[in-house]
N, CA, C and O of each residue as an XYZ file, in Angstrom:
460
protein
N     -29.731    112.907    -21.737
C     -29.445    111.660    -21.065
C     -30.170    111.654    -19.721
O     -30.081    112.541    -18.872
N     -30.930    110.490    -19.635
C     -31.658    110.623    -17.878
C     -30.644    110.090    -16.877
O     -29.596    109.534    -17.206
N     -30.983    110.272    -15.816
C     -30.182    109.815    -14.997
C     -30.395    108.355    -15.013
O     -29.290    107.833    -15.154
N     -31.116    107.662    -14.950
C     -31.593    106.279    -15.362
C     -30.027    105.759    -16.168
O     -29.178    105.167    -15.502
N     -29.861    105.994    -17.286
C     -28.566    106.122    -18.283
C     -27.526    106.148    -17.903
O     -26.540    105.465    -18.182
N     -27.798    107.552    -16.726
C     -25.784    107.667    -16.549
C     -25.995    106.497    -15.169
O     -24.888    106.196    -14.722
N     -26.856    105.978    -14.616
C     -26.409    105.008    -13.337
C     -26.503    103.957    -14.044
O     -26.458    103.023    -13.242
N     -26.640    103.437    -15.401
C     -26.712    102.339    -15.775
C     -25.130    102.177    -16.207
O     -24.487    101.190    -15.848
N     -24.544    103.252    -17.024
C     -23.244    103.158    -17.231
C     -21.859    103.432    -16.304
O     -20.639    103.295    -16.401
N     -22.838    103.896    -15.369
C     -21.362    104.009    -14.162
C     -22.042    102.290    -13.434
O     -21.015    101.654    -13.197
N     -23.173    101.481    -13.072
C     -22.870    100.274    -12.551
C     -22.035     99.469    -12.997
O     -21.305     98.692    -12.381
N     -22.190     99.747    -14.629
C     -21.120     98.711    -15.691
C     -19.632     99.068    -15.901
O     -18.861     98.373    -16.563
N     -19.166    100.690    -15.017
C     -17.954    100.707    -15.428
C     -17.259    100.064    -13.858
O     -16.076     99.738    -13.748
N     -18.157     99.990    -12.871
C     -17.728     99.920    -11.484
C     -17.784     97.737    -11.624
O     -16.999     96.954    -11.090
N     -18.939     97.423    -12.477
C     -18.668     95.730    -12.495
C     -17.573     95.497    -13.411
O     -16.928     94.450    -13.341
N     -17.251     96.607    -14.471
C     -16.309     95.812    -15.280
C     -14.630     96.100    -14.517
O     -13.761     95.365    -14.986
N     -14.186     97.038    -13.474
C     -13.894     96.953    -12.580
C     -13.283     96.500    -11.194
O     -12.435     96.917    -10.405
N     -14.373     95.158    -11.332
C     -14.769     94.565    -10.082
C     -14.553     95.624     -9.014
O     -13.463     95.820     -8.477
N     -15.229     96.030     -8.851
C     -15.689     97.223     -7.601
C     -16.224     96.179     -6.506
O     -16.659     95.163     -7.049
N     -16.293     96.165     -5.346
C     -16.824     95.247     -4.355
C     -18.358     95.896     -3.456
O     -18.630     97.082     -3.268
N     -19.221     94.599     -2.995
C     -20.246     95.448     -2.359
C     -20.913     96.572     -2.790
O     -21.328     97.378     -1.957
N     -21.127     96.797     -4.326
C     -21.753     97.630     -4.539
C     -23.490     98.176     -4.629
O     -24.271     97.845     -5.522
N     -23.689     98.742     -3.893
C     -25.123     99.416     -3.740
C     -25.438    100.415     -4.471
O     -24.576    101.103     -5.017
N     -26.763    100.647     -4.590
C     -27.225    101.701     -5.536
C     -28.485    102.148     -4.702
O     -29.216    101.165     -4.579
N     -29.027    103.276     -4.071
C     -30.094    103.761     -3.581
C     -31.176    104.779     -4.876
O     -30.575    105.610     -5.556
N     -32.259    104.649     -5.021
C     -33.178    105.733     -5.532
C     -33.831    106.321     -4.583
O     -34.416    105.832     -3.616
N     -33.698    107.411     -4.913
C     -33.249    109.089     -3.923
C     -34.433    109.409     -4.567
O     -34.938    110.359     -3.968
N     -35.223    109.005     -5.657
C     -36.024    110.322     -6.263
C     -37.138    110.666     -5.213
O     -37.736    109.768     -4.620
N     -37.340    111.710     -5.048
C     -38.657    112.259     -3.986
C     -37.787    112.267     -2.753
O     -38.397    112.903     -1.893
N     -36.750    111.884     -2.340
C     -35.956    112.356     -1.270
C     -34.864    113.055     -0.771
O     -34.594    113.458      0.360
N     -34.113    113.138     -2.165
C     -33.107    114.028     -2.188
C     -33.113    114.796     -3.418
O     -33.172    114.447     -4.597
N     -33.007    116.406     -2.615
C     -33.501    117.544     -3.764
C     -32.176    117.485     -4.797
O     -32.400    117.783     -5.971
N     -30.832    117.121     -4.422
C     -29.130    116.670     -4.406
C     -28.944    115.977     -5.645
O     -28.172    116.425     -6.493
N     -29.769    114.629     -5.861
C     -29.443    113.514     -6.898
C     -30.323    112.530     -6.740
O     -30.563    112.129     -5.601
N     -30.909    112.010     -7.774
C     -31.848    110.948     -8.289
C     -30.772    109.450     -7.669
O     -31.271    108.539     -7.008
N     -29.973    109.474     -7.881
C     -29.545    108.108     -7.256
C     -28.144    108.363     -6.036
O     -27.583    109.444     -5.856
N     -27.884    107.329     -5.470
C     -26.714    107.068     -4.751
C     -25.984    105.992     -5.007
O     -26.524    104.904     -4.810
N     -25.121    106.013     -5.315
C     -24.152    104.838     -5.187
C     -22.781    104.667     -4.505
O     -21.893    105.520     -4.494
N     -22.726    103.364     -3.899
C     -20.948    103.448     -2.971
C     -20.852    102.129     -3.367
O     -21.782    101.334     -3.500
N     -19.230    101.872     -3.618
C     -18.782    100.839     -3.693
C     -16.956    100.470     -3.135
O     -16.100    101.292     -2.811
N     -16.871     99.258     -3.184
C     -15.733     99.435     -2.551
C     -14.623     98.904     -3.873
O     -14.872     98.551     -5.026
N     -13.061     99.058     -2.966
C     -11.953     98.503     -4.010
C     -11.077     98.158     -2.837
O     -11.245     98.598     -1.700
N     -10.180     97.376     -3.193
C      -9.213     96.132     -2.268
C      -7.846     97.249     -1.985
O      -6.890     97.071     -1.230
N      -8.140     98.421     -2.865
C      -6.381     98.513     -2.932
C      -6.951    100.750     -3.595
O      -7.837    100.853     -4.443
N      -6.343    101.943     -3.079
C      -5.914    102.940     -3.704
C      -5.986    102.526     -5.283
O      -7.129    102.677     -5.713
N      -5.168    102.100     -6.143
C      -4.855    101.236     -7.032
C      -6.409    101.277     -7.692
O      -6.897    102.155     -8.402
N      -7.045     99.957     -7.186
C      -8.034     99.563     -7.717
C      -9.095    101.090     -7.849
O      -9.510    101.548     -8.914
N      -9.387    101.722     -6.329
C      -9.863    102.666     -6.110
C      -9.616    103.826     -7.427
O     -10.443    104.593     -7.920
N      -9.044    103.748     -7.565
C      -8.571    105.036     -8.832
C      -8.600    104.177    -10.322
O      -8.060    104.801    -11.236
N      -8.968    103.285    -10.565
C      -9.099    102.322    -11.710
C     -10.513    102.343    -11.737
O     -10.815    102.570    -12.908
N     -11.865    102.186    -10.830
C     -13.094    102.360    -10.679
C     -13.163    103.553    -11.391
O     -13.471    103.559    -12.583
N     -12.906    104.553    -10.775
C     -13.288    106.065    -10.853
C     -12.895    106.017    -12.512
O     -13.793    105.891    -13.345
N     -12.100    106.081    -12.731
C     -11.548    106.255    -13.966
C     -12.183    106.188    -15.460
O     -12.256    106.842    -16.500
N     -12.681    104.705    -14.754
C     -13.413    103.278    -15.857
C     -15.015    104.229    -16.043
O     -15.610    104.354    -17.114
N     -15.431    104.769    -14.800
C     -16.889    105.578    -14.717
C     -16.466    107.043    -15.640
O     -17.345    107.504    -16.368
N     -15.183    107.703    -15.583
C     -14.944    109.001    -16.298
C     -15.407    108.035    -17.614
O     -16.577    107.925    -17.979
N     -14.122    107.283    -18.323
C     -14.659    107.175    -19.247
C     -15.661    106.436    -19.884
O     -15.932    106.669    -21.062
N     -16.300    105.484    -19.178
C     -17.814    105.650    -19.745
C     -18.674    106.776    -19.865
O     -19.706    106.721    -20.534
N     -18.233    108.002    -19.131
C     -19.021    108.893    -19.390
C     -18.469    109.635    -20.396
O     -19.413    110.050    -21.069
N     -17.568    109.969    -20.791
C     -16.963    110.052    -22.067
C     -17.887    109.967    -23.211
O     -18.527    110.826    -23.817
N     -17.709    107.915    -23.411
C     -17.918    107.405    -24.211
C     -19.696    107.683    -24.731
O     -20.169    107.329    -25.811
N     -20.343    108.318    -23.749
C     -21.635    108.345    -23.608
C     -21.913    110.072    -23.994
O     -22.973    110.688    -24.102
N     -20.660    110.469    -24.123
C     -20.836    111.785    -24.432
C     -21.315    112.704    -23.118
O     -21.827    113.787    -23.405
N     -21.233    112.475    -22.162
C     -21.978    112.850    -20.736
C     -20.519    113.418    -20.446
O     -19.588    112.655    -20.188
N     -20.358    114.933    -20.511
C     -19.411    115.560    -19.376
C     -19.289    116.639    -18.175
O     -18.350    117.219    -17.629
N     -20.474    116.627    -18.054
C     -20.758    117.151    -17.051
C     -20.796    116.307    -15.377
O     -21.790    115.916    -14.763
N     -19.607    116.241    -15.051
C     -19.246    115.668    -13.619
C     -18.425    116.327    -12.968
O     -17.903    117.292    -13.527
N     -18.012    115.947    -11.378
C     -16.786    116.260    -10.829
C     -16.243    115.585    -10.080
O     -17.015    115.091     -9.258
N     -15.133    115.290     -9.955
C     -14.484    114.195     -8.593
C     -13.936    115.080     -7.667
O     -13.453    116.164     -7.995
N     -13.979    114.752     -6.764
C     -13.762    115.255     -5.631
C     -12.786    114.039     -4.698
O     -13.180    112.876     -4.607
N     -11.859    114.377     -4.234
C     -10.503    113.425     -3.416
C      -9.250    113.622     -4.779
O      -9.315    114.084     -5.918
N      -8.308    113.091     -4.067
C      -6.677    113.631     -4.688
C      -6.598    111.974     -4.641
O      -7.417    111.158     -4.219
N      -5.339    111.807     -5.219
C      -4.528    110.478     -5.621
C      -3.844    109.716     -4.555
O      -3.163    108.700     -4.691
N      -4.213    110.555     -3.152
C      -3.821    109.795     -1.902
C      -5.431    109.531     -1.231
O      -5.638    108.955     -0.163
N      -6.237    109.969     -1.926
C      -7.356    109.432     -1.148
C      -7.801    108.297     -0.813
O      -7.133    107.380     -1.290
N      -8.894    107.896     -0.014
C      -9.122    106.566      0.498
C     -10.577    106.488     -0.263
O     -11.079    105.450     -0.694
N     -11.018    107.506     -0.320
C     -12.702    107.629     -0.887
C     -12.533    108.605     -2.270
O     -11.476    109.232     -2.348
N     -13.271    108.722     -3.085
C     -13.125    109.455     -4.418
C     -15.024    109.653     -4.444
O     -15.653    108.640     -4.139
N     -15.696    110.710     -4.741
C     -16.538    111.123     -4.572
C     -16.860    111.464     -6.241
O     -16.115    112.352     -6.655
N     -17.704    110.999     -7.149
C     -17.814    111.696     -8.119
C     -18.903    111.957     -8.629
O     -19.640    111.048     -9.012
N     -19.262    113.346     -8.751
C     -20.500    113.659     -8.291
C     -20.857    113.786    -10.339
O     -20.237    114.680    -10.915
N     -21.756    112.934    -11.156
C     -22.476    112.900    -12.048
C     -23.683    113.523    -12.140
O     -24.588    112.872    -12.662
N     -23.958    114.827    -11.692
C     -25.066    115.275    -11.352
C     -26.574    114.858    -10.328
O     -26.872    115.145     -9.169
N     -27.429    113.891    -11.636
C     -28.504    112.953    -10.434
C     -27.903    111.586     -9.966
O     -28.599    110.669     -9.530
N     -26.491    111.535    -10.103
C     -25.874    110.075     -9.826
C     -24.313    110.662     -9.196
O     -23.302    111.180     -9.670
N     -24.736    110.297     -8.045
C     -23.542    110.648     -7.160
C     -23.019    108.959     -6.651
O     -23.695    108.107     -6.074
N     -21.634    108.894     -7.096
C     -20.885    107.679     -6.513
C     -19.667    107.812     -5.640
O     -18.768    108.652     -5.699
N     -19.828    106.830     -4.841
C     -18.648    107.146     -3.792
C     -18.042    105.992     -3.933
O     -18.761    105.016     -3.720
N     -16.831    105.762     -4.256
C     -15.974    104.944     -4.628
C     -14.696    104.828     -3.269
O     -14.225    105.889     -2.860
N     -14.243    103.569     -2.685
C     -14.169    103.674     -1.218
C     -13.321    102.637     -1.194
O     -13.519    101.600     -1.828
N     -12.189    102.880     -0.361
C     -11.404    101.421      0.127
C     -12.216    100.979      1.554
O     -12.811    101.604      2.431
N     -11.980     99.903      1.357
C     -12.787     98.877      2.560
C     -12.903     99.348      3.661
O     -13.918     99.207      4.342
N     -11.417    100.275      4.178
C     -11.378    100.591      5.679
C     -12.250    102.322      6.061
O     -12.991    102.744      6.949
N     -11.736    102.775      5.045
C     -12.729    104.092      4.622
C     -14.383    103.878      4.703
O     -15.325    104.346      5.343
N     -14.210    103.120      3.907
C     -16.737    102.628      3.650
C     -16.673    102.675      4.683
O     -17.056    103.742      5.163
N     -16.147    101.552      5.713
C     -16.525    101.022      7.063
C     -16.517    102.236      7.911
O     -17.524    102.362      8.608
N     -15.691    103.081      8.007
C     -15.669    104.272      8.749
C     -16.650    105.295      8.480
O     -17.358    105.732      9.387
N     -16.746    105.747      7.167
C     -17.575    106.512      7.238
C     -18.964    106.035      6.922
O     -19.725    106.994      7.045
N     -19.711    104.772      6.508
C     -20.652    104.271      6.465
C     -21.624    105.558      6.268
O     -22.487    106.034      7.005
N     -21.091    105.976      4.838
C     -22.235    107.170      4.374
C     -23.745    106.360      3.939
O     -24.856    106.884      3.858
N     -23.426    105.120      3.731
C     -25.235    104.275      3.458
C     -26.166    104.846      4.099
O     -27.196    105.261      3.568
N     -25.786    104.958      5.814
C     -26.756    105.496      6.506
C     -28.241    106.174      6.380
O     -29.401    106.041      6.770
N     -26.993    107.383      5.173
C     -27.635    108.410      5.264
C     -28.925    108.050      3.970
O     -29.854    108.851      3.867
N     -28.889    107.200      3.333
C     -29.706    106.738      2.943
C     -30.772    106.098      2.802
O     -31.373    106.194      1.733
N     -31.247    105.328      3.790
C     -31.969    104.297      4.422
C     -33.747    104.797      3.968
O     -34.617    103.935      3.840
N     -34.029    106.261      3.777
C     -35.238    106.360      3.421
C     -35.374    106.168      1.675
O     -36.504    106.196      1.189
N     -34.090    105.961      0.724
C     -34.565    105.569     -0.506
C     -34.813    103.956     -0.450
O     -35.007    103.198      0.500
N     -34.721    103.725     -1.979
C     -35.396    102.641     -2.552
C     -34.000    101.775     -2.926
O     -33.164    102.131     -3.757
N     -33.950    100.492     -2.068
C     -32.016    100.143     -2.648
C     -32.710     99.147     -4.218
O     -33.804     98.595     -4.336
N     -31.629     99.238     -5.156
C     -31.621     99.149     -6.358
C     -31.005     97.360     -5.985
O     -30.176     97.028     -5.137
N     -31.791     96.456     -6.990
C     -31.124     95.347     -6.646
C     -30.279     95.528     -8.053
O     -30.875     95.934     -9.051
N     -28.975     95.238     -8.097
C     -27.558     95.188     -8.933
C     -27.504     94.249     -9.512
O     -27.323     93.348     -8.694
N     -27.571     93.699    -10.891
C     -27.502     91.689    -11.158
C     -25.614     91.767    -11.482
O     -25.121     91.964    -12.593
N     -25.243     91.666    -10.867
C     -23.506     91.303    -11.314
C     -23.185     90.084    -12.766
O     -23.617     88.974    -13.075
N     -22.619     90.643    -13.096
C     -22.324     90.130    -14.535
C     -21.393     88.452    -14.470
O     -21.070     87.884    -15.513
């Protein structure tokens, strides 16, 4: 599976979702880490852990299990690292704080077509 694949099926588990503000960076040639980046937001913990979830099992469904999440069930951010597709899944007040985009600014942002 390329990474191409697994960021195509975690955008569709984060729109089917409704994940908010979601971005996608290409990292390739800049980060030795992961071929893509992605952060998105959710209205509510709740929603936040319904994103993440919806991305496990598309990867499931794709036969892809090689991942890890990272944050507990009180978290504000959920980190789940898909190997070349790292997503950060984020309540509103969290993104805003830690505004990890930043650290991105030398990839390529992915335009997203929302469904």
């Amino acid at each position: 599976m390329t990474s191409k694949d697994i960021l195509t099926f975690t955008l569709k588990a984060i729109s089917d979702r409704h994940g908010e503000n979601t971005i996608a960076y290409d990292m390739q040639g800049y980060s030795i880490l992961a071929d893509y980046y992605v952060a998105t937001s959710a209205g509510s913990n709740r929603q936040l852990h319904a994103i993440a979830n919806a991305i496990i099992e598309a990867a499931h469904l794709a036969n892809f299990n090689d991942y890890r999440v990272e944050g507990s069930s009180e978290s504000n951010w959920l980190l789940l690292d898909l190997g070349d597709v790292v997503v950060n899944v984020f309540t509103e007040e969290a993104r805003d704080f830690y505004n990890v985009e930043k650290l991105w600014t030398d990839g390529k942002k992915i335009e997203i077509k929302e469904d």
